[in-house]
PDB file of the backbone (N, CA, C, O) and the ligand in Angstrom, with CONECT records:
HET     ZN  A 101       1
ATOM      1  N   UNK A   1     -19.731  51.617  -2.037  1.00  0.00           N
ATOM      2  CA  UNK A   1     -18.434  51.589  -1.340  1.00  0.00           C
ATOM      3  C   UNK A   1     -17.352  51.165  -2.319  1.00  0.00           C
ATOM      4  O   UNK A   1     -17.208  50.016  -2.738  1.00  0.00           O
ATOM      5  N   UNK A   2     -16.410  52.494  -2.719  1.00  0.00           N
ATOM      6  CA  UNK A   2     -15.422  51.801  -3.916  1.00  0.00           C
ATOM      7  C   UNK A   2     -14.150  51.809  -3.116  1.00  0.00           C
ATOM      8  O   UNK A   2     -13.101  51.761  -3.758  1.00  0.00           O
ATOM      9  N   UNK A   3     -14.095  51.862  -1.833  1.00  0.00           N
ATOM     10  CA  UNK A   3     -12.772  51.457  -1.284  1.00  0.00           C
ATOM     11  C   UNK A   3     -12.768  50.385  -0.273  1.00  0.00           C
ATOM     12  O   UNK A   3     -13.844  50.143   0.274  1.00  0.00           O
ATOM     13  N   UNK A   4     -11.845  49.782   0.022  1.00  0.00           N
ATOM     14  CA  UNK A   4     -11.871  48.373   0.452  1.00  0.00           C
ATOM     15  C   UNK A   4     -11.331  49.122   1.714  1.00  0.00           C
ATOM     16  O   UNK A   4     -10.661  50.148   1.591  1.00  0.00           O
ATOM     17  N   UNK A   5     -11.698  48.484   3.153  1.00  0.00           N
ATOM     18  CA  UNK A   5     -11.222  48.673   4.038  1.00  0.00           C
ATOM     19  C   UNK A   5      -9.869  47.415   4.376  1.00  0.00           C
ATOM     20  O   UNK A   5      -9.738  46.192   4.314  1.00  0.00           O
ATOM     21  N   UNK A   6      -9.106  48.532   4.723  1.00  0.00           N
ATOM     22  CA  UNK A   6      -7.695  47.709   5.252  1.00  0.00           C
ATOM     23  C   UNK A   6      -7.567  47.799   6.429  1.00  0.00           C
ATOM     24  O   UNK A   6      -7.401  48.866   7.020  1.00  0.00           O
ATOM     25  N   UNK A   7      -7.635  46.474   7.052  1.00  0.00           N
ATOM     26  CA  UNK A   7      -7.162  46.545   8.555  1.00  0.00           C
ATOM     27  C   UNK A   7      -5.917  46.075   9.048  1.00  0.00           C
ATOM     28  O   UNK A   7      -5.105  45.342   8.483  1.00  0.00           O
ATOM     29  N   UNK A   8      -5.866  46.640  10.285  1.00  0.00           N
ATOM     30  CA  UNK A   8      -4.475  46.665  10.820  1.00  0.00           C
ATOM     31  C   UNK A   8      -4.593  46.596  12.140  1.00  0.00           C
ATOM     32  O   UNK A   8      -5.368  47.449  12.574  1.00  0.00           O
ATOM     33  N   UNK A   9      -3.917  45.610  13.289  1.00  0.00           N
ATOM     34  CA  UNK A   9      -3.628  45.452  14.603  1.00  0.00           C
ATOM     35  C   UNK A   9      -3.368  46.547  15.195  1.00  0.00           C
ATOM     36  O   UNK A   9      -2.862  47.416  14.484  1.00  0.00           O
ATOM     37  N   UNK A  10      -3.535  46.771  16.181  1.00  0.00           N
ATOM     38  CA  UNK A  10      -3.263  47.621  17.625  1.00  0.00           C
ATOM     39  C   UNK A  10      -2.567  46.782  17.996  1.00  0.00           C
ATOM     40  O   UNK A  10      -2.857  45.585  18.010  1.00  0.00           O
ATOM     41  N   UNK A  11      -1.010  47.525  18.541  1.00  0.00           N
ATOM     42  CA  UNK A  11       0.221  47.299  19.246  1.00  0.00           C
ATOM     43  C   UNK A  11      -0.617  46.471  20.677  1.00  0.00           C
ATOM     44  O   UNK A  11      -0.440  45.325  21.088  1.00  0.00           O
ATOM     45  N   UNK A  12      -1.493  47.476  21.164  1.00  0.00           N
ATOM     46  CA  UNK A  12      -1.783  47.175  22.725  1.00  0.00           C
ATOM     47  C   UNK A  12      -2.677  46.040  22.322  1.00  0.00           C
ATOM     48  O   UNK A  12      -2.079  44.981  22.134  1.00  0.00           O
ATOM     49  N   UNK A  13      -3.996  46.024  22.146  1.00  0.00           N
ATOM     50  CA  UNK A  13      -5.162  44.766  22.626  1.00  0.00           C
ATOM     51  C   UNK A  13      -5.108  44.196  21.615  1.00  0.00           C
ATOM     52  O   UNK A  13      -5.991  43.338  21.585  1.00  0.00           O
ATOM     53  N   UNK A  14      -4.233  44.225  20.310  1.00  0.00           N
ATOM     54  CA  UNK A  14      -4.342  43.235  19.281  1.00  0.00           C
ATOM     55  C   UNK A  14      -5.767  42.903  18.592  1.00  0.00           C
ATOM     56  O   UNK A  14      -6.128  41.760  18.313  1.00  0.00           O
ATOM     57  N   UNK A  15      -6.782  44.480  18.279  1.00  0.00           N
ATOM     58  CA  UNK A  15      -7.506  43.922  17.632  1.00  0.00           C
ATOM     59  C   UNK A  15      -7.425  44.460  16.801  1.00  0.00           C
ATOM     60  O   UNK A  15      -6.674  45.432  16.720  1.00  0.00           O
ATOM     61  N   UNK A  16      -8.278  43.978  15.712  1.00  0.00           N
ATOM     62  CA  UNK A  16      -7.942  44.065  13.926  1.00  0.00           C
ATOM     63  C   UNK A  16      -9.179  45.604  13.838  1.00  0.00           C
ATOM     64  O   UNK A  16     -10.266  45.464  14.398  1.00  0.00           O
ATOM     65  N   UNK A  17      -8.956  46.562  13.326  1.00  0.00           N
ATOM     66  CA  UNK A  17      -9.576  47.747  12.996  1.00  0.00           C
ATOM     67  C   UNK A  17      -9.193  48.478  11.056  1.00  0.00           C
ATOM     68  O   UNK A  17      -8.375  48.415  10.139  1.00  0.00           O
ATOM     69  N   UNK A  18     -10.039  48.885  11.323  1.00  0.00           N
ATOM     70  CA  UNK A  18      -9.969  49.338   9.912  1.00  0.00           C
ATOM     71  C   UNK A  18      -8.663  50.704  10.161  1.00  0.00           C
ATOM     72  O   UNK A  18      -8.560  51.491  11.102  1.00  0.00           O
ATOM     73  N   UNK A  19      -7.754  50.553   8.837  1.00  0.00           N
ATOM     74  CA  UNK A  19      -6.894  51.339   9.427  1.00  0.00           C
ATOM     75  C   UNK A  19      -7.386  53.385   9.916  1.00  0.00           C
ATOM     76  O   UNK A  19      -6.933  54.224  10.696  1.00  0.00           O
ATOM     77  N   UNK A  20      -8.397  53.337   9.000  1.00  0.00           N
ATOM     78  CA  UNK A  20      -8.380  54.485   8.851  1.00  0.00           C
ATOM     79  C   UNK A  20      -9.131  55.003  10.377  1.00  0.00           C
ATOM     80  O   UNK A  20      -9.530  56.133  10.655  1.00  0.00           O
ATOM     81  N   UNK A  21      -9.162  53.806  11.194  1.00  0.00           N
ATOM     82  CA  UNK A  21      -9.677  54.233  12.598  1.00  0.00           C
ATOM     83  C   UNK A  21      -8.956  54.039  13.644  1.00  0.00           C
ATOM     84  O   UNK A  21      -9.451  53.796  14.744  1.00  0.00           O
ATOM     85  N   UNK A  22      -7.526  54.135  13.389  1.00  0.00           N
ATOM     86  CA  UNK A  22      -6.342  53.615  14.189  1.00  0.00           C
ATOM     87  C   UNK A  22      -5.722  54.796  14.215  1.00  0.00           C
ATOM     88  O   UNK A  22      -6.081  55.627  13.382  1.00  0.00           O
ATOM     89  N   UNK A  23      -4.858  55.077  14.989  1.00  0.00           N
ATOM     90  CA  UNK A  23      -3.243  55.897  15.151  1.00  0.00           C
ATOM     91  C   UNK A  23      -2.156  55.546  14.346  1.00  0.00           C
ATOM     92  O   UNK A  23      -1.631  54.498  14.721  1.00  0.00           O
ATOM     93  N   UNK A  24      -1.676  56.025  13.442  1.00  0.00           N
ATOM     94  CA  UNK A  24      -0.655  55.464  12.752  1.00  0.00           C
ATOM     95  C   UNK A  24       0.587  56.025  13.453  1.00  0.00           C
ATOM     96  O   UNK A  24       0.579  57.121  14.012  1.00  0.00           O
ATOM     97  N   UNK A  25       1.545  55.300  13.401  1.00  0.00           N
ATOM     98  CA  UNK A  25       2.970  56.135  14.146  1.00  0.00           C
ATOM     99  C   UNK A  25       3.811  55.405  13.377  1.00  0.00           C
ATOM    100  O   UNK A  25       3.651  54.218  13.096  1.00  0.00           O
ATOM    101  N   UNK A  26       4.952  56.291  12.936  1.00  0.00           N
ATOM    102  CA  UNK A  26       6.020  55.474  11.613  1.00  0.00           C
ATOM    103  C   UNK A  26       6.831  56.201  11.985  1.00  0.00           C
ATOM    104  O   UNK A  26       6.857  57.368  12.377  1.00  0.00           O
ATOM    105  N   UNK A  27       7.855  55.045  11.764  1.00  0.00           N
ATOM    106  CA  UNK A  27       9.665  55.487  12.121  1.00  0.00           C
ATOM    107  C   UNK A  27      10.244  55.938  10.542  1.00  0.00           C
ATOM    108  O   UNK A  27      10.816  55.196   9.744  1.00  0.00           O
ATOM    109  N   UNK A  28      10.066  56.698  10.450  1.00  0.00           N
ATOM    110  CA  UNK A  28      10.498  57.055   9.092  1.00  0.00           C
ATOM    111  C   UNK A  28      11.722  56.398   8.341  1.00  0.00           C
ATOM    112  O   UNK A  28      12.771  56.106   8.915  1.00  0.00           O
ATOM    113  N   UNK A  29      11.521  56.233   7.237  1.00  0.00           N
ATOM    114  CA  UNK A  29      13.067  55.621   6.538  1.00  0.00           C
ATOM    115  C   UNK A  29      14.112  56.428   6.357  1.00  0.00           C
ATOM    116  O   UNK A  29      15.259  56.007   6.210  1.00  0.00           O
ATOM    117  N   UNK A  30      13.666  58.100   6.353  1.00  0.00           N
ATOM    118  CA  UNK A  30      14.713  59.050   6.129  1.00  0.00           C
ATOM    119  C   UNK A  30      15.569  59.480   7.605  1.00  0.00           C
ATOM    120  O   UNK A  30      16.571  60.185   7.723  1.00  0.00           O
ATOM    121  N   UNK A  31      14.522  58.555   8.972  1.00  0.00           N
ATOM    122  CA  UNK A  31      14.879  59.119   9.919  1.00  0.00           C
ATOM    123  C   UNK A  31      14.033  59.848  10.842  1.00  0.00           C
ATOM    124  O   UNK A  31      13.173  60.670  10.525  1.00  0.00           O
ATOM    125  N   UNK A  32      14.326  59.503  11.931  1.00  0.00           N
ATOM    126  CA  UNK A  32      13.081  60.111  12.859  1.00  0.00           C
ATOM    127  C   UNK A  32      11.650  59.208  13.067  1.00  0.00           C
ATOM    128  O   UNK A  32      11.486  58.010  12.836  1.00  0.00           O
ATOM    129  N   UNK A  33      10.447  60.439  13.705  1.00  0.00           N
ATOM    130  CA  UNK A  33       9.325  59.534  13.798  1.00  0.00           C
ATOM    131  C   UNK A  33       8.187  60.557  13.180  1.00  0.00           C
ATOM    132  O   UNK A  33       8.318  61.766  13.372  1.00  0.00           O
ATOM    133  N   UNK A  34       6.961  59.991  12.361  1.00  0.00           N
ATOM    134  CA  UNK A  34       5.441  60.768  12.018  1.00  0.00           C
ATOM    135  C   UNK A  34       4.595  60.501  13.125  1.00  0.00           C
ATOM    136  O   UNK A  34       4.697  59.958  14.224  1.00  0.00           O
ATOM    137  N   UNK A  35       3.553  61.181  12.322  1.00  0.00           N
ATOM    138  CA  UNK A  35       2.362  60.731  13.195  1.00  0.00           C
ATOM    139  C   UNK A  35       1.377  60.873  11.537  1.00  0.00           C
ATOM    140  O   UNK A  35       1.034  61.959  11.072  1.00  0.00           O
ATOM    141  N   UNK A  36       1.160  59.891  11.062  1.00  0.00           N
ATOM    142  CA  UNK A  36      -0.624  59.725  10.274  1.00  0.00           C
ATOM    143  C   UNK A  36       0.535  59.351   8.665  1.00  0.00           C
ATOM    144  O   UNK A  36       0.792  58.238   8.207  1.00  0.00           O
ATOM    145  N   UNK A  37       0.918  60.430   8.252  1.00  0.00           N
ATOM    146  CA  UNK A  37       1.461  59.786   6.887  1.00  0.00           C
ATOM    147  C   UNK A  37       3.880  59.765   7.268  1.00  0.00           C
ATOM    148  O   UNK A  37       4.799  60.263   7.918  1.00  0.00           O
ATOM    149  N   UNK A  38       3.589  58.981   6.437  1.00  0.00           N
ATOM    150  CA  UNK A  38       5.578  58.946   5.838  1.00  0.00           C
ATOM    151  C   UNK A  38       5.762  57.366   5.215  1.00  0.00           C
ATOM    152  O   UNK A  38       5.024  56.383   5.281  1.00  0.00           O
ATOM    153  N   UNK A  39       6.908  57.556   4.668  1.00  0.00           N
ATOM    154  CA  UNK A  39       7.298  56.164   4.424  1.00  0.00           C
ATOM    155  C   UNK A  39       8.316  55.453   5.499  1.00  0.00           C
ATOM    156  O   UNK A  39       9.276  56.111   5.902  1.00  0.00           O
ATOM    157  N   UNK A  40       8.134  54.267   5.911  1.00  0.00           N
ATOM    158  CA  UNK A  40       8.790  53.740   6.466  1.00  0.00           C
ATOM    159  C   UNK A  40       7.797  52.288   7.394  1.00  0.00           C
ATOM    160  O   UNK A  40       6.777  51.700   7.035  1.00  0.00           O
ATOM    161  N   UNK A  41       8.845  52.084   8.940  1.00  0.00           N
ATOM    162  CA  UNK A  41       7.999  50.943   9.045  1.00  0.00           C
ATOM    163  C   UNK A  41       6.651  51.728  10.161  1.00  0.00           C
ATOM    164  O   UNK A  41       6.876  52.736  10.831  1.00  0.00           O
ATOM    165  N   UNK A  42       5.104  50.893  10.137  1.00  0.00           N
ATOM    166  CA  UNK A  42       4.271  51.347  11.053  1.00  0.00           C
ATOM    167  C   UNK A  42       3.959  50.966  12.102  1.00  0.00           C
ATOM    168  O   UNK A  42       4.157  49.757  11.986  1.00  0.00           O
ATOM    169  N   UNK A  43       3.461  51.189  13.462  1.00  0.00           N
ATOM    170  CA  UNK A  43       2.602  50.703  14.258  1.00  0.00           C
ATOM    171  C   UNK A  43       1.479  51.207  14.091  1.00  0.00           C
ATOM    172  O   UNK A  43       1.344  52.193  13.366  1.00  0.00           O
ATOM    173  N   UNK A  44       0.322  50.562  14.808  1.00  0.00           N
ATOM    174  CA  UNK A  44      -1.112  50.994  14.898  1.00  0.00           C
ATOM    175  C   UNK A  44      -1.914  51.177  16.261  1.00  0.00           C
ATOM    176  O   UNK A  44      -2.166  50.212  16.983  1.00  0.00           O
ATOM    177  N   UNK A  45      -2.102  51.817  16.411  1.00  0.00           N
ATOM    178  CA  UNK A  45      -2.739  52.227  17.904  1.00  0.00           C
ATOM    179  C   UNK A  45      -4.242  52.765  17.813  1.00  0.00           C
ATOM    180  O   UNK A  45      -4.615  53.703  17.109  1.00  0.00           O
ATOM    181  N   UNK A  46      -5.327  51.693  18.988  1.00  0.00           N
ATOM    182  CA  UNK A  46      -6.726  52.660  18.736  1.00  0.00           C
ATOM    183  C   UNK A  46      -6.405  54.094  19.495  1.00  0.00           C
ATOM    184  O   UNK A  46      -5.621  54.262  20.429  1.00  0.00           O
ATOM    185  N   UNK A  47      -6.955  54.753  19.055  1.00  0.00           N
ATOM    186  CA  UNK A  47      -7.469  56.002  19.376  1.00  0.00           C
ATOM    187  C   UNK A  47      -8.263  55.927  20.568  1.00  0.00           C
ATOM    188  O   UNK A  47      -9.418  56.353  20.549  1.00  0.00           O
ATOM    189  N   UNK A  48      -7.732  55.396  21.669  1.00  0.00           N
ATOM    190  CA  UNK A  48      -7.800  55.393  22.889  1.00  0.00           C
ATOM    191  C   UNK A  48      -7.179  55.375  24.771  1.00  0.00           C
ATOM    192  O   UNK A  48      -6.351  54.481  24.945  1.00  0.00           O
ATOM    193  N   UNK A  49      -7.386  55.933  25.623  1.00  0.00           N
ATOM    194  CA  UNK A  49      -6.744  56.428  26.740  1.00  0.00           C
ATOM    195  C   UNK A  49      -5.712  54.616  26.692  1.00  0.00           C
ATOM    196  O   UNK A  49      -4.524  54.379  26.475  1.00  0.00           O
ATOM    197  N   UNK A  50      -6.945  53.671  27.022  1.00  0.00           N
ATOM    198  CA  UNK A  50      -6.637  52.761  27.582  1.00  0.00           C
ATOM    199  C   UNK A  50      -4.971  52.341  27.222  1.00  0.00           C
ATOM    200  O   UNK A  50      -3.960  52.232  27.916  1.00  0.00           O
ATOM    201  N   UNK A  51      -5.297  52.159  25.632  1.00  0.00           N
ATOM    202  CA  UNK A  51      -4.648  51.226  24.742  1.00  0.00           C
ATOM    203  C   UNK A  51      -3.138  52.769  24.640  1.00  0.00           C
ATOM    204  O   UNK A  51      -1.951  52.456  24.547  1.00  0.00           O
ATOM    205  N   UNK A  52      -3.552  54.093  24.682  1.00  0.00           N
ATOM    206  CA  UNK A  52      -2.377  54.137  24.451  1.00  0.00           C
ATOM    207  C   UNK A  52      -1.336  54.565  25.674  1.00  0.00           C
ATOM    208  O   UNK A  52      -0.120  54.747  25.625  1.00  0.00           O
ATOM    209  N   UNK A  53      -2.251  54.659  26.773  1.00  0.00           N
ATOM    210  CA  UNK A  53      -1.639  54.314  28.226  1.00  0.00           C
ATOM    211  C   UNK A  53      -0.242  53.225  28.543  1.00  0.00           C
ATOM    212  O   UNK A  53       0.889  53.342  29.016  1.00  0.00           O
ATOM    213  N   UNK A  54      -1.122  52.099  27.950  1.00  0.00           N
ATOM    214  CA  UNK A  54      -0.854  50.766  28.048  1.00  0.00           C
ATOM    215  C   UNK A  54       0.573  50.024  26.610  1.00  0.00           C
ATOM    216  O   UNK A  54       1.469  49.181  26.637  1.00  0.00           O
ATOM    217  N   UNK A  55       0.045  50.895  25.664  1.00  0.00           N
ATOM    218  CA  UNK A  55       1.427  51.541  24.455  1.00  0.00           C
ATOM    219  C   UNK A  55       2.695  51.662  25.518  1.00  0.00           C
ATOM    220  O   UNK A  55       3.556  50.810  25.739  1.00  0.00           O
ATOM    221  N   UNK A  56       2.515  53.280  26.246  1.00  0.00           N
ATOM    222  CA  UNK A  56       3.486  54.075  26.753  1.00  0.00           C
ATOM    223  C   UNK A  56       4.317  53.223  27.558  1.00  0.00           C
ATOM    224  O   UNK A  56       5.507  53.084  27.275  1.00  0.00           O
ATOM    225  N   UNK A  57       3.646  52.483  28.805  1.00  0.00           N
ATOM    226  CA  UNK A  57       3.810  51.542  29.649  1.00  0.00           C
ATOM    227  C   UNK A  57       4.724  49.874  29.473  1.00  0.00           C
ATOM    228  O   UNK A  57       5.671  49.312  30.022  1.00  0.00           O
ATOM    229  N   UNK A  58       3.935  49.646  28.579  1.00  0.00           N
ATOM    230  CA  UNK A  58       4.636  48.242  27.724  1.00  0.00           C
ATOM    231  C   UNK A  58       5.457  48.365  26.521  1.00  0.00           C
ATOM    232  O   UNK A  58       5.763  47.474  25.728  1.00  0.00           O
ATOM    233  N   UNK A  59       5.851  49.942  26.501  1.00  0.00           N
ATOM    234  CA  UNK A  59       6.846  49.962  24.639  1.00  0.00           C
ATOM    235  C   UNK A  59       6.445  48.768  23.472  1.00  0.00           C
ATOM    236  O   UNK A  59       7.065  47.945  22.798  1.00  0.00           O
ATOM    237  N   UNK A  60       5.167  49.149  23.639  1.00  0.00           N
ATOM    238  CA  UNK A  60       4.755  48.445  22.307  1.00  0.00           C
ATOM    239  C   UNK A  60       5.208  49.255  20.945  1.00  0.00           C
ATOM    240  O   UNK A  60       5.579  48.727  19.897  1.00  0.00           O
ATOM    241  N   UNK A  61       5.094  50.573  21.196  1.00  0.00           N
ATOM    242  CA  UNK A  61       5.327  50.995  20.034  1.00  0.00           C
ATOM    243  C   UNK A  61       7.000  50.829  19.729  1.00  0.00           C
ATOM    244  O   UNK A  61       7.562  50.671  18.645  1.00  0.00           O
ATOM    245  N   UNK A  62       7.453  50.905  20.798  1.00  0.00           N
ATOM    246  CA  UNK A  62       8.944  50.365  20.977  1.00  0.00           C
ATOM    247  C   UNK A  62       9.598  49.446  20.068  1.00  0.00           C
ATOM    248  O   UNK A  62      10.367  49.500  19.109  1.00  0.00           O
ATOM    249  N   UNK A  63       8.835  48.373  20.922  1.00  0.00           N
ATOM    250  CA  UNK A  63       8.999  46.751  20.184  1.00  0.00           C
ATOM    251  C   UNK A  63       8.520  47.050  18.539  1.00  0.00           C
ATOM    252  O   UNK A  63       9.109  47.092  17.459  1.00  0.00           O
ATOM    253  N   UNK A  64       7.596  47.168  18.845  1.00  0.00           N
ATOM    254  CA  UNK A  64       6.764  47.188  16.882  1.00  0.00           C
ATOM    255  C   UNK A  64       7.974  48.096  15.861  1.00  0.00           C
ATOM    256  O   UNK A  64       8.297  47.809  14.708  1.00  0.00           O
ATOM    257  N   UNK A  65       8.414  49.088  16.587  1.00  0.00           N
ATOM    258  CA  UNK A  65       9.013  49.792  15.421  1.00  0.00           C
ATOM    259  C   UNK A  65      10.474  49.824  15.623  1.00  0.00           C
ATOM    260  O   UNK A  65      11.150  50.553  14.897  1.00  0.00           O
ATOM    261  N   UNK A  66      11.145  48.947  16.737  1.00  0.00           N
ATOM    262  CA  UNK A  66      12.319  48.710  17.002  1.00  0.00           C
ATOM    263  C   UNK A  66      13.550  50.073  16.793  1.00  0.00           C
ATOM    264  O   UNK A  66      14.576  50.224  16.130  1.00  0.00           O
ATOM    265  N   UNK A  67      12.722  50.928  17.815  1.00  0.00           N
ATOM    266  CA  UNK A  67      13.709  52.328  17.945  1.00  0.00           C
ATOM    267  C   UNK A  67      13.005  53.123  19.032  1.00  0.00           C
ATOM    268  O   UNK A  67      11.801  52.879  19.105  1.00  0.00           O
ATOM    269  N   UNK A  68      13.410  53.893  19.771  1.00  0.00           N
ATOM    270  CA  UNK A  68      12.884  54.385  20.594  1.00  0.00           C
ATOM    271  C   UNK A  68      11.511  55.446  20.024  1.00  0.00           C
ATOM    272  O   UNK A  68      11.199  55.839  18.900  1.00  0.00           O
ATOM    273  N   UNK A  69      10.952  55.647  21.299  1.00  0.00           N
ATOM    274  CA  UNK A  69       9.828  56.686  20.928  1.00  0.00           C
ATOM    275  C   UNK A  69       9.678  57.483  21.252  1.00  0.00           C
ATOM    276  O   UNK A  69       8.892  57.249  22.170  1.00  0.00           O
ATOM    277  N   UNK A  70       9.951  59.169  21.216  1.00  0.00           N
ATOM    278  CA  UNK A  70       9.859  60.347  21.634  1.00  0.00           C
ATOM    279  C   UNK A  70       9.152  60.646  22.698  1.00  0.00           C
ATOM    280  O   UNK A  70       8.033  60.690  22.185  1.00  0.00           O
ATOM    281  N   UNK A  71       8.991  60.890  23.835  1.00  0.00           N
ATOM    282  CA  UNK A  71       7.793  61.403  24.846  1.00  0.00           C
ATOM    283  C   UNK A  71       6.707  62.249  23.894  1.00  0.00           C
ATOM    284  O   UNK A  71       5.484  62.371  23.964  1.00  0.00           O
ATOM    285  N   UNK A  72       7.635  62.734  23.046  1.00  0.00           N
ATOM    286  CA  UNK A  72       6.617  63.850  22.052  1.00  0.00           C
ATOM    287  C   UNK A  72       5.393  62.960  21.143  1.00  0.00           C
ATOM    288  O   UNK A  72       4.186  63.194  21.216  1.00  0.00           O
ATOM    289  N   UNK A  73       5.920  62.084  20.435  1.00  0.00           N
ATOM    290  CA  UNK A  73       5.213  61.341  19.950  1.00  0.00           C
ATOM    291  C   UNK A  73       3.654  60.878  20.876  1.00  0.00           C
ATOM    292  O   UNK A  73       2.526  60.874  20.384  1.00  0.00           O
ATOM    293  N   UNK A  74       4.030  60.510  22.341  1.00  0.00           N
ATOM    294  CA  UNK A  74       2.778  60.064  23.335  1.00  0.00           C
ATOM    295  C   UNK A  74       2.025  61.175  23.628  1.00  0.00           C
ATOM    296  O   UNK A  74       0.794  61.164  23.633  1.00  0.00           O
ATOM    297  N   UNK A  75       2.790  62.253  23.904  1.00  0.00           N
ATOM    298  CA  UNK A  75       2.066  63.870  24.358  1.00  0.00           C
ATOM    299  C   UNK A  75       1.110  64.114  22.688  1.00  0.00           C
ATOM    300  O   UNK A  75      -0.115  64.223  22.642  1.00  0.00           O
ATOM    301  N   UNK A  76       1.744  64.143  21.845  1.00  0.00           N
ATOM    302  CA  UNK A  76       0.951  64.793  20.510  1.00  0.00           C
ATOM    303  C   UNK A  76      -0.446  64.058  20.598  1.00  0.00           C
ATOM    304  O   UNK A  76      -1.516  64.616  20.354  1.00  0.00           O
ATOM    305  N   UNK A  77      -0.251  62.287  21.105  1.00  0.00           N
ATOM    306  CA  UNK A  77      -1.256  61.248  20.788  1.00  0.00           C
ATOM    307  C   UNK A  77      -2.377  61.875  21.993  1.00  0.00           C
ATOM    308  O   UNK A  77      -3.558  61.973  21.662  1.00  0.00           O
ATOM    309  N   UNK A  78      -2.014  62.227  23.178  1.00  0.00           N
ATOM    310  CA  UNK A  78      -2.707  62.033  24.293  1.00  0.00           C
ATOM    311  C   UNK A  78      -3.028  63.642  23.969  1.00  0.00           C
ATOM    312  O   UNK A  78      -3.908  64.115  24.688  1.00  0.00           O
ATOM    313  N   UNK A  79      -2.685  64.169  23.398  1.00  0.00           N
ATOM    314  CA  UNK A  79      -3.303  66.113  23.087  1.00  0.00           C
ATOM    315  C   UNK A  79      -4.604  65.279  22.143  1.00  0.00           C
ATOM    316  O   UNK A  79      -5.723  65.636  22.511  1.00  0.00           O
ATOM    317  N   UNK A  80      -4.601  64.470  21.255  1.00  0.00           N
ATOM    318  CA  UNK A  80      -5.560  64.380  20.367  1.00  0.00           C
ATOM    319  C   UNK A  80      -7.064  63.546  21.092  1.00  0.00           C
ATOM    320  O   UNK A  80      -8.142  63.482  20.501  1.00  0.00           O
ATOM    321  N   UNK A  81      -6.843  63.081  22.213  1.00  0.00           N
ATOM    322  CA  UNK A  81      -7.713  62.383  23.267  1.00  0.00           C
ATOM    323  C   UNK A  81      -8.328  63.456  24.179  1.00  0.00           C
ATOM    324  O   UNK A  81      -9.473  63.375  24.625  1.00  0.00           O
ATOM    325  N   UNK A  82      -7.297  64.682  24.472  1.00  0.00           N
ATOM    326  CA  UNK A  82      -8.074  65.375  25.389  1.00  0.00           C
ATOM    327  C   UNK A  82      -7.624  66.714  24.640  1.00  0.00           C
ATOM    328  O   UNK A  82      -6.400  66.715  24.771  1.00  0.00           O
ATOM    329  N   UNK A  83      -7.935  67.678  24.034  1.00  0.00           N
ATOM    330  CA  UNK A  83      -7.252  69.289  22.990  1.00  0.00           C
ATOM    331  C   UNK A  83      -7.784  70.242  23.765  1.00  0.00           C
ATOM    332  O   UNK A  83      -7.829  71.408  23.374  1.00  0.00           O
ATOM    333  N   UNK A  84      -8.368  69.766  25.260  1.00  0.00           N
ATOM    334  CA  UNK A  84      -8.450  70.845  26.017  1.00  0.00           C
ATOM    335  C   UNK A  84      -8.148  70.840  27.386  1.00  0.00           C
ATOM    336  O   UNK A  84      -8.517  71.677  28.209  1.00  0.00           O
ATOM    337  N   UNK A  85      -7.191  69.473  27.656  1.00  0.00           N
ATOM    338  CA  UNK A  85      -7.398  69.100  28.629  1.00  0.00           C
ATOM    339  C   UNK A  85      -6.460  69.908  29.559  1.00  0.00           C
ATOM    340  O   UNK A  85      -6.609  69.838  30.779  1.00  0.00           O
ATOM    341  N   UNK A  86      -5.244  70.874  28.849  1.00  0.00           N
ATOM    342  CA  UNK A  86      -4.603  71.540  29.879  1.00  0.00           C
ATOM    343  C   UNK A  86      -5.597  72.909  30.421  1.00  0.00           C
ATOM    344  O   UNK A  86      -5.049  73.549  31.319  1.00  0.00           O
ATOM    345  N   UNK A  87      -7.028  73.450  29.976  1.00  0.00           N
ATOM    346  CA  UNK A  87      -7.967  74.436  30.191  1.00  0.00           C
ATOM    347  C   UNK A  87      -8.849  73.662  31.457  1.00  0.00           C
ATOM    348  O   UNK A  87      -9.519  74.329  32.244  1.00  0.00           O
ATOM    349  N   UNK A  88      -8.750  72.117  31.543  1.00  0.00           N
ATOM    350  CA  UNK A  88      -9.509  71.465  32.899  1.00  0.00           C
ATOM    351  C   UNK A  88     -10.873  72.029  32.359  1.00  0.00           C
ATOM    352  O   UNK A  88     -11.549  72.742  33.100  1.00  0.00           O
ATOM    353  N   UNK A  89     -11.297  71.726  31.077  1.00  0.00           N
ATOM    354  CA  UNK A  89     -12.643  71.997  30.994  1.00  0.00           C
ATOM    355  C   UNK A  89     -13.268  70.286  30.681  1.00  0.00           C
ATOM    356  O   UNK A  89     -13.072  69.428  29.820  1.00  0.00           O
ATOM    357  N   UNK A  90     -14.307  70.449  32.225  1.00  0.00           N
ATOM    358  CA  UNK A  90     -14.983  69.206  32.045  1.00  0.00           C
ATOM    359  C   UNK A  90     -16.584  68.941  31.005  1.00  0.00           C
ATOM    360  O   UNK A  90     -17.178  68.012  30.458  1.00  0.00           O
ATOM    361  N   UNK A  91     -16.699  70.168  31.171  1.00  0.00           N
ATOM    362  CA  UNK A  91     -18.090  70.085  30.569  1.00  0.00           C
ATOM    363  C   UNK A  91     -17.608  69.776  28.870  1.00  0.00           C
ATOM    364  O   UNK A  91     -16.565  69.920  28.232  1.00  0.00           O
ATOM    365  N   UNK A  92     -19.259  69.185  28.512  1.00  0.00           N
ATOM    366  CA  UNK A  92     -19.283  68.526  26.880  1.00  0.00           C
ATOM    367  C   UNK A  92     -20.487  69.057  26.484  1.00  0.00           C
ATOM    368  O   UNK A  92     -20.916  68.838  25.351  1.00  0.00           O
TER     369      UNK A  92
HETATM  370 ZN    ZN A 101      -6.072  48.928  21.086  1.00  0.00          ZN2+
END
């Protein structure tokens, strides 16, 4: 293992995760918002319904990055939880 894991908080349940298993969301410095890479400031979100339900609900990502947050930004996150979910296919 020649890379060191870096961890980073979740906005919602505040636990410490390795980043590379988190949601990154950044308010860019040039302006605007990412999703995974840019420069600027970050939040961290698990990669989950609960936590980013509970994001949307409590403007954590709000607070953390002190600017508003696109509806687009939550839709892109919640497409990556379910990428089929507007087909209503339940089976796995
Ligand atoms: Zn979380």
């Amino acid at each position: 293992m020649s890379s060191k894991a870096v961890l980073r908080r979740c906005v919602t349940c505040r636990e410490l995760l390795d980043r590379q298993q988190l949601w990154r969301v950044i308010r860019l410095a040039e302006g605007g918002m990412a999703l995974d890479q840019g420069m600027g400031r970050s939040a961290y979100l698990c990669p989950s319904q609960r936590c980013l339900e509970e994001a949307k609900r409590r403007k954590r990502l709000q607070k953390a990055l002190r600017c508003q947050v696109a509806d687009s930004i939550y839709a892109a996150l919640e497409q990556r939880l379910h990428p089929t979910s507007s087909a209503g296919a339940e089976a796995r």
